[in-house]
N, C-alpha and C positions, 0 to 999 in steps of 0.2 A: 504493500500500500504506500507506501513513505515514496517509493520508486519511482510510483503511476503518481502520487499526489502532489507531490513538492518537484515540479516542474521546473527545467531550465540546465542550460547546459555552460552554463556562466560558473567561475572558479567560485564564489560564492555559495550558490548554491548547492553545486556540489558538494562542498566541504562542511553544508548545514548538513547534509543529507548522511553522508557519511557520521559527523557527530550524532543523529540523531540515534543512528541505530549502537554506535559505540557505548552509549550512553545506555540503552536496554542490554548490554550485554554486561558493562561493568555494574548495572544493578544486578546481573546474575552472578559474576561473580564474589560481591559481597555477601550474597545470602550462601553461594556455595562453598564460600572457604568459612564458612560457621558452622556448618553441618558437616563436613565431609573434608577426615582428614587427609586425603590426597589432596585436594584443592588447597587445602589449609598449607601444609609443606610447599604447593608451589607458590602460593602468595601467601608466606608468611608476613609481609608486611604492604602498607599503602606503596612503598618504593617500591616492590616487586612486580604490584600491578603496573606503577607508570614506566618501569623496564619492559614489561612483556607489550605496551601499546594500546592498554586498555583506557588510560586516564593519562595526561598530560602531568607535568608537575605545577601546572600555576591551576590544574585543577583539584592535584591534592593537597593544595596547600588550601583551597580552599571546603574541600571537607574537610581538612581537620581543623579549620576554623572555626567551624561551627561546634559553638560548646555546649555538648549533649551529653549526659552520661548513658541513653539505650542507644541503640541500633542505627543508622544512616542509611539503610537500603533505601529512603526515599527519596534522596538528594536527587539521584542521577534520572530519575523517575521525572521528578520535577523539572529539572532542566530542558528531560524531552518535552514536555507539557509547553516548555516557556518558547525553545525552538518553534515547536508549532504553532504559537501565537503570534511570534515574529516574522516569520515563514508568511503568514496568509496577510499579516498588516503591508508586509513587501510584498504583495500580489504572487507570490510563489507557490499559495495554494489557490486555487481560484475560487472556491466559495466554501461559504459558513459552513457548508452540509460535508464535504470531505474533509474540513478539520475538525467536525465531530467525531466522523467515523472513525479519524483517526484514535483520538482520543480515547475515544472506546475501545480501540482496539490495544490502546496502549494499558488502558485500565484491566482489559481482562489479561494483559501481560503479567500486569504487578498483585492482581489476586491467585495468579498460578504459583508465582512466586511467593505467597503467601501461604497459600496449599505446602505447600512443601517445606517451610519453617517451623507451621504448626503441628507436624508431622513431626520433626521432629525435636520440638519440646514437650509434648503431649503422649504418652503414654496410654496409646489405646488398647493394650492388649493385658488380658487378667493374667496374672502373674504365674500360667500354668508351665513354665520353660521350671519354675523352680521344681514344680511338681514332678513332672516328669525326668529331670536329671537323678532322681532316687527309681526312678523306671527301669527305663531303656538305656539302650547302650550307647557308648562315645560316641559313635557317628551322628545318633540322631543327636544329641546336643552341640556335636560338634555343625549341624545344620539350623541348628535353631540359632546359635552364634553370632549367624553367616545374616539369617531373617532379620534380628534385631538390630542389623546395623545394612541397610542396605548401600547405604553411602560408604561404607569403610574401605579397607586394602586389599581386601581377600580378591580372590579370582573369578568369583560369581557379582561382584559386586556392581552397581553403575559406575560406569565410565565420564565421571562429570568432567574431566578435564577435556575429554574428547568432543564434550557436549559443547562446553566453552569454545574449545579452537572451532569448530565445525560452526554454530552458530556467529562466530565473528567473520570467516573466513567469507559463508555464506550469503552474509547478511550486507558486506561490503561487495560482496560482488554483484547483488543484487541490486543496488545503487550507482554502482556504478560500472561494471563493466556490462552487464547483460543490457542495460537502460540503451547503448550503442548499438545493439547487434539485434534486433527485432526484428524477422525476417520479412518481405513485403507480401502483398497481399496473391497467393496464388490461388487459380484453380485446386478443388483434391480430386482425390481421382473417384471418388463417388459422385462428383455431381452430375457427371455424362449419364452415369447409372439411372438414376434416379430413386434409388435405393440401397442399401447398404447390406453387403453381404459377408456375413461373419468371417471372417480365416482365420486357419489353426493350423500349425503344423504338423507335418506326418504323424510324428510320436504323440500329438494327444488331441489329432483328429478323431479317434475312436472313445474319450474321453467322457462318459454323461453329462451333459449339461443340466443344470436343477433353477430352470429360471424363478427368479423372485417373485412369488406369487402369494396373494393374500389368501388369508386362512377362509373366508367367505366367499371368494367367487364363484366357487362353484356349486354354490348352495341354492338348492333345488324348491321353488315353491309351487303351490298348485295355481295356476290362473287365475280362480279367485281372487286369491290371496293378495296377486299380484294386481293386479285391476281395481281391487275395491277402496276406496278410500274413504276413511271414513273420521271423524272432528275426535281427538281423544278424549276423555273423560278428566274433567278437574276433578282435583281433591277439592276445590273450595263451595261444588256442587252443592246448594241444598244448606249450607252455611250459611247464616247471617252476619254481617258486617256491619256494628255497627258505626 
């Protein structure tokens, strides 16, 4: 959206375009290196993120100005919020209705990221890992371990760092290198058809196909049934009101 919305191929806007989304990423990774000690180890501190390219240093100087003693994931939240109000005053978004959208789409960013903090300060599961450790054997508590931390370093674990590079990597390309290369408008090759016909290849041509179909449509009624129409009956029938 940020790609399609905040138009213009000017060093400016570009470079709004690009902070915007850097700025939903380095909100990610402040909620990620709080839960999850992989991420933690790689940005053990604010200099680590402004080495890796997520935050600028005259932008963490100005997080850590801000004197808070909870949390800042909303700083960079913010920022984008401010970007996109600046963005539409400089006619970079073209109307009120796509820097709502935006918006919204920025806000269900930072309740995702909110889902996943509270996950893990919150303690939703009954304390049956204790129970069961006088149970069963190593392995299974050694997989209950493994459940309780699924942000940790084990081998089964998310891959948050992966999550981070991927979504920066992605998200600036999206701004800016694909924004270039949008291919022009052709013919496909269905439209001579005039209808579109499946293909499958050899190996699972012979494959059942189980089209999405609703649980009612083929529910059989008598003609009657089907034909007669008829006023439903209120409850409020034969009630007085007064």
């Amino acid at each position: 959206l940020i790609s399609s919305y905040v138009d213009g191929d000017d060093e400016e806007t570009r470079m709004m375009r690009r902070a915007m989304v850097r700025y939903m990423c380095l909100a990610q990774v402040l909620v990620y290196r709080d839960i999850s000690i992989p991420v933690r180890k790689r940005f053990p501190t604010y200099t680590a993120i402004v080495k890796a390219g997520f935050m600028t240093a005259r932008e963490m100087k100005k997080l850590s100005d801000i004197d808070l003693e909870y949390d800042k994931y909303w700083v960079p939240i913010n920022w984008t919020f401010t970007l996109f109000h600046n963005a539409r005053r400089a006619k970079k978004i073209s109307s009120d209705v796509m820097t709502n959208k935006l918006c919204d789409e920025l806000r269900v960013f930072r309740q995702s990221l909110q889902v996943v903090c509270n996950y893990d300060w919150i303690d939703l599961h009954v304390p049956v890992m204790t129970i069961i450790q006088f149970i069963f054997f190593v392995g299974w508590l050694k997989a209950a371990e493994v459940l309780l931390n699924p942000m940790g370093e084990d081998d089964d674990d998310f891959e948050c760092n992966y999550l981070i590079d991927k979504n920066l990597a992605t998200a600036l390309s999206i701004v800016d290198e694909s924004k270039k290369h949008t291919p022009s408008i052709k013919p496909d090759q269905f439209l001579s058809r005039g209808h579109v016909d499946a293909m499958y290849s050899r190996c699972s041509i012979d494959d059942a196909v189980r089209p999405l179909v609703g649980s009612a449509v083929h529910a059989k009624f008598s003609s009657d049934d089907r034909n007669l129409i008829l006023p439903h009956e209120s409850m409020f029938d034969g009630v007085q009101i007064f």
